[in-house]
C-alpha positions in Angstrom: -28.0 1.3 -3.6 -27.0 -0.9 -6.7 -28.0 1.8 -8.9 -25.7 4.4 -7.0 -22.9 1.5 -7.2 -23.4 1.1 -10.9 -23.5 5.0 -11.6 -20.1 5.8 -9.3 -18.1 2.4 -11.1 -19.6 4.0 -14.6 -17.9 7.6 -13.3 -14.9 5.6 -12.2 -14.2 4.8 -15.3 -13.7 8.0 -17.2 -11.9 9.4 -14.3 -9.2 6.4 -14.0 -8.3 6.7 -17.6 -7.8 10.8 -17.2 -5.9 10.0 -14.2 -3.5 7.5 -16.6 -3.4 10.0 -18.9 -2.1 12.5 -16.7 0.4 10.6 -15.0 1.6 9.2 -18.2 1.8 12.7 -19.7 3.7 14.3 -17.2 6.8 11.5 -16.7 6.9 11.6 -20.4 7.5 15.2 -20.7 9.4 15.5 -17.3 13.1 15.9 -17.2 15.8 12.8 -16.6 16.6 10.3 -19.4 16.5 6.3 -18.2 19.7 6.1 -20.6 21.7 9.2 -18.8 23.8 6.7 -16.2 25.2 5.4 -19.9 26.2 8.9 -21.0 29.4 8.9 -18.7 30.6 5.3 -20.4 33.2 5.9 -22.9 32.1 2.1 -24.5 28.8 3.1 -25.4 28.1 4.6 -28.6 25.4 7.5 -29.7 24.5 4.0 -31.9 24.3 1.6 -29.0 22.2 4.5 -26.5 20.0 5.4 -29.6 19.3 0.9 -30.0 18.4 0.6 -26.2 15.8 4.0 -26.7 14.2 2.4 -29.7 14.2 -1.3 -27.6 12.9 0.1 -24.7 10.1 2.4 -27.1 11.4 5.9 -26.4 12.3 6.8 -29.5 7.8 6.5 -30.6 5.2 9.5 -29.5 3.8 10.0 -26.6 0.2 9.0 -28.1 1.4 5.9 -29.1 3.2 5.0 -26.2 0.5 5.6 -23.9 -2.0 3.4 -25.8 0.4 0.8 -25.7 0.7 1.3 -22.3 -2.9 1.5 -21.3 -4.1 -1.8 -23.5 -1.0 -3.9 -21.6 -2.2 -2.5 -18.5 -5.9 -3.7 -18.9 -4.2 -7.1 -20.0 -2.3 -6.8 -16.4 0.8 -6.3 -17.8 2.8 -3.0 -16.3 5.7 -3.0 -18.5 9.2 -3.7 -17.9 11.5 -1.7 -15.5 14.1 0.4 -17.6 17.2 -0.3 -15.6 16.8 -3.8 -14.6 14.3 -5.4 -17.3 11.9 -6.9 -14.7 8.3 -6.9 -14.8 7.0 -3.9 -13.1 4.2 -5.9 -11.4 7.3 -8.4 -9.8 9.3 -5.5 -8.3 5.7 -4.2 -6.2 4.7 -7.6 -5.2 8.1 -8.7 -4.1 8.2 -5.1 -2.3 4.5 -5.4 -0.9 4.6 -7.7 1.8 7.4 -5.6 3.5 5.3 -2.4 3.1 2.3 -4.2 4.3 3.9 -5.2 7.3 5.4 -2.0 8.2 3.1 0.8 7.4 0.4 -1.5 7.3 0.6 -2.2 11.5 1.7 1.0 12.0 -1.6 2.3 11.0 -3.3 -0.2 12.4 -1.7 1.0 16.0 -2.7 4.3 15.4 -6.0 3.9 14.6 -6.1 1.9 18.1 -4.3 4.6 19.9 -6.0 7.6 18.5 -9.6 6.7 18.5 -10.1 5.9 22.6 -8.1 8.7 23.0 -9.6 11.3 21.2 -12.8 10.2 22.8 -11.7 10.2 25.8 -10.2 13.9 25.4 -13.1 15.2 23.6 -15.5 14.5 26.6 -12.9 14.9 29.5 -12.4 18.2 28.0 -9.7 20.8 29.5 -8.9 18.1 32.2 -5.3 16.9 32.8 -6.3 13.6 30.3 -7.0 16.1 28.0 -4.1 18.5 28.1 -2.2 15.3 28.2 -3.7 13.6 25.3 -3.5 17.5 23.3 0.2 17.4 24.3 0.7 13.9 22.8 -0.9 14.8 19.7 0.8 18.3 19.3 3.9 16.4 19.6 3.6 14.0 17.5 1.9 15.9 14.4 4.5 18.8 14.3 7.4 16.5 14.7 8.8 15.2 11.4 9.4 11.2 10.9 12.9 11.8 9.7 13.7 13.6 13.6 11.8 10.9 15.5 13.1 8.7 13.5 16.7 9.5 14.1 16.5 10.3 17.5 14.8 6.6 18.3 18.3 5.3 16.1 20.4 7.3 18.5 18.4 6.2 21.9 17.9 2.6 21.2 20.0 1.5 18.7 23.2 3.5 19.5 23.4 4.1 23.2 21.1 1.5 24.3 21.9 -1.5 21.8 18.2 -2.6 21.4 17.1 -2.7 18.2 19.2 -3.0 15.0 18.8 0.4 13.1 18.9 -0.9 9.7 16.1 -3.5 8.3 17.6 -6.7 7.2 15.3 -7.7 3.8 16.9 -11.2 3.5 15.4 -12.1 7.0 12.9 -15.1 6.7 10.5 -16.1 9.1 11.2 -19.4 9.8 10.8 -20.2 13.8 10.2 -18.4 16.9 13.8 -16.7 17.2 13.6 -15.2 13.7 10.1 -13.7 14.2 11.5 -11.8 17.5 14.6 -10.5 15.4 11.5 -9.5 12.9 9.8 -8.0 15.3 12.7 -6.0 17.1 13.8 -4.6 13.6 9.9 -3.5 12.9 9.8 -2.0 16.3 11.2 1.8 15.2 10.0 2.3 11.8 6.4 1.1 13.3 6.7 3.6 15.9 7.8 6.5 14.1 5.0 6.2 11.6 1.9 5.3 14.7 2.9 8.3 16.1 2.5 10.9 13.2 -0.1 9.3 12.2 -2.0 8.9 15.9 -1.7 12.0 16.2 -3.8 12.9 13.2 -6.2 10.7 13.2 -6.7 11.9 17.4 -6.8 15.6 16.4 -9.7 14.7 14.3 -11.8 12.4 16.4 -11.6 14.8 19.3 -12.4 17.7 16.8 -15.6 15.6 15.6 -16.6 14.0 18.8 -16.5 18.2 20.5 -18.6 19.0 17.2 -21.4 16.6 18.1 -21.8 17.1 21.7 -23.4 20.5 21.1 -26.1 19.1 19.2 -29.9 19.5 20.3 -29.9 15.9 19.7 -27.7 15.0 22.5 -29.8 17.2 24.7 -32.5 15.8 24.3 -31.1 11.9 24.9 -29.8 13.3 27.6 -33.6 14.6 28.7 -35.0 11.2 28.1 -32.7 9.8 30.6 -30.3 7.7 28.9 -27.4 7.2 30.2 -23.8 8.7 29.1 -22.5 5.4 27.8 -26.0 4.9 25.7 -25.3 8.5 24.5 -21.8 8.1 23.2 -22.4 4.7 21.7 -25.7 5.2 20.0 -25.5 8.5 19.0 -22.6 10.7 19.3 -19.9 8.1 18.3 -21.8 6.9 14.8 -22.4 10.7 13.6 -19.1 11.7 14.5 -17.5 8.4 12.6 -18.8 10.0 9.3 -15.5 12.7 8.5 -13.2 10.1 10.0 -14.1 7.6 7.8 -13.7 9.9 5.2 -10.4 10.6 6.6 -9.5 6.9 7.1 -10.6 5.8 3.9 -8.1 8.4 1.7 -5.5 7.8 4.3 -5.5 4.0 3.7 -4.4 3.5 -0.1 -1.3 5.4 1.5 -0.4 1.6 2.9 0.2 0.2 -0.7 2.5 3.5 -1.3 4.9 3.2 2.0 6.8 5.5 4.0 8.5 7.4 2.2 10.8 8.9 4.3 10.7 6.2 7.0 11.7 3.8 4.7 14.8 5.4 3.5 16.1 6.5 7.1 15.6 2.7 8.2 16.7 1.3 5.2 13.4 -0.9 4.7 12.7 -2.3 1.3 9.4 -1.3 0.9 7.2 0.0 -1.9 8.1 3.7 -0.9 12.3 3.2 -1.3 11.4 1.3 -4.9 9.1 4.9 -6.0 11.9 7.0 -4.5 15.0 4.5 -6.4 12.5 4.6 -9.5 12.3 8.6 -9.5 16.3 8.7 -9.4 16.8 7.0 -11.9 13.9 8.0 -14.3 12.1 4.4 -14.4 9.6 5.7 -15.7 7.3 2.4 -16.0 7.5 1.5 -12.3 7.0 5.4 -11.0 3.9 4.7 -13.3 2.7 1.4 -12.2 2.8 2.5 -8.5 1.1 6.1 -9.3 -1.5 4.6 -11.2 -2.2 1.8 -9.0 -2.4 4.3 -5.3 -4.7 6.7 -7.7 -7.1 3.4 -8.4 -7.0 2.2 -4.9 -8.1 5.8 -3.9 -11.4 5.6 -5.9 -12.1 2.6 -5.0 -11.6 3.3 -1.0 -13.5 6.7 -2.0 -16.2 4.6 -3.0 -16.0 2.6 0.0 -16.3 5.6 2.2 -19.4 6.8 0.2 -21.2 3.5 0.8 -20.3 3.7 4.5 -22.2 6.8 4.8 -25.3 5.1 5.1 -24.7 2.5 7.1 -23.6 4.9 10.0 -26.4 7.4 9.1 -29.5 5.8 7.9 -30.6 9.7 7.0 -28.0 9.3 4.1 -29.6 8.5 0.7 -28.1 7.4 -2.1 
């Protein structure tokens, strides 16, 4: 096993640094200047626009830039935001805790909503559980988060009055009242997100849980006399883990990226609203920094996944 760890971190290598080089490629050639919003003031000379470029280390190649870029980056530096001159690395960790509170229980939820369920559907197949459970799941996988999401505003927050409808970032924590005020204005964006993603993740469990009940294997523990419980637990439930770990693993770095769309209907300051504010304006550093960092954390959880395979199959070698 250390030898098939040192091998994958020795691949993992190459394949970050083409994965920079990509990225970095493609926001330098892509359209938008970080300079444009300056193009519609009068007071700001060809001169003054062509000073910021060369400050800011447009005006160099794209070779050059990205070997600055990449020898910072090892040193842990990320740059410096275009528009407001912070540290790249400052704007995600002041935006992570936010995203990792949101997104982060909202998959936690679904992964403890979707996995009884979908085992549960897959072996009370076509009974009313099951068409209930299939229901659930169609419903929430072809829905879009921006419909749930605004029909939840209209329900609760504008006939009913129950939750606030925008997220309040300059909320602290400080006693009990403030953490239910927390806690009411998580409630909607945590919900809209657990139920797409629910939804997915029961979709798959049933579909891997029906998969492994037809196996001779199962037959046969069945033959021996063991009961159903033994069965599922034992047997059925570790083999059947294998794709949805694979699943869960690639579906995790998502976390560190945040809604997307959830974030902007709700107004929360995550991670997601910062790419999305970062792509508008052609920030090209941050949209970078975030990339780069959601394309490492999806190696490394790849890894992860790998590694698991064994543990849940001892008939995986390495």
């Amino acid at each position: 096993m250390t030898q098939y760890l040192i091998k994958r971190l020795l691949i993992a290598v190459p394949t970050l640094i083409a994965i920079s080089l990509v990225l970095f490629t493609i926001l330098a050639l892509a359209p938008g200047d970080p300079l444009g919003e300056f193009a519609s003031n009068p007071s700001i000379t060809e001169e003054v626009r062509e000073n910021i470029r060369k400050t800011l280390g447009l005006d160099q190649p794209i070779h050059i830039r990205y070997i600055k870029w990449f020898f910072a980056f090892i040193r842990g530096d990320l740059g410096y935001s275009f528009t407001s001159r912070s540290p790249v690395l400052n704007l995600i960790l002041q935006r992570l805790p936010t995203t990792l509170w949101v997104v982060g229980t909202a998959y936690i939820f679904s992964v403890l909503i979707a996995f009884p369920l979908g085992v549960l559907s897959a072996i009370k197949r076509y009974s009313w559980l099951d068409q209930i459970v299939t229901t659930f799941a169609f419903l929430g996988y072809s829905l879009p988060t921006f419909l749930t999401g605004l029909l939840l505003i209209v329900i609760f927050s504008v006939q009913l009055k129950w939750f606030p409808f925008i997220y309040n970032s300059t909320l602290k924590v400080t006693n009990f009242s403030t953490f239910v005020e927390q806690v009411k204005q998580s409630i909607m964006p945590i919900a809209v997100l657990a139920l797409y993603q629910s939804a997915v993740l029961m979709r798959f469990i049933r579909s891997a849980i029906l998969d492994e009940l037809t196996h001779d294997y199962v037959r046969t523990a069945q033959a021996k006399g063991l009961n159903n419980w033994a069965i599922l637990k034992n047997h059925i439930v570790r083999n059947a883990l294998i794709p949805v770990v694979t699943l869960i693993a690639l579906d995790i770095p998502t976390i560190f990226t945040g809604a997307l769309v959830t974030e902007q209907i709700f107004r929360v300051p995550g991670i997601g609203a910062l790419l999305i504010d970062s792509i508008y304006r052609s920030d090209t550093p941050v949209i970078m920094g975030i990339t780069f960092i959601y394309g490492i954390l999806i190696v490394i959880f790849n890894l992860i996944a790998d590694l698991t395979y064994g543990f849940l199959d001892p008939r995986v070698k390495y």
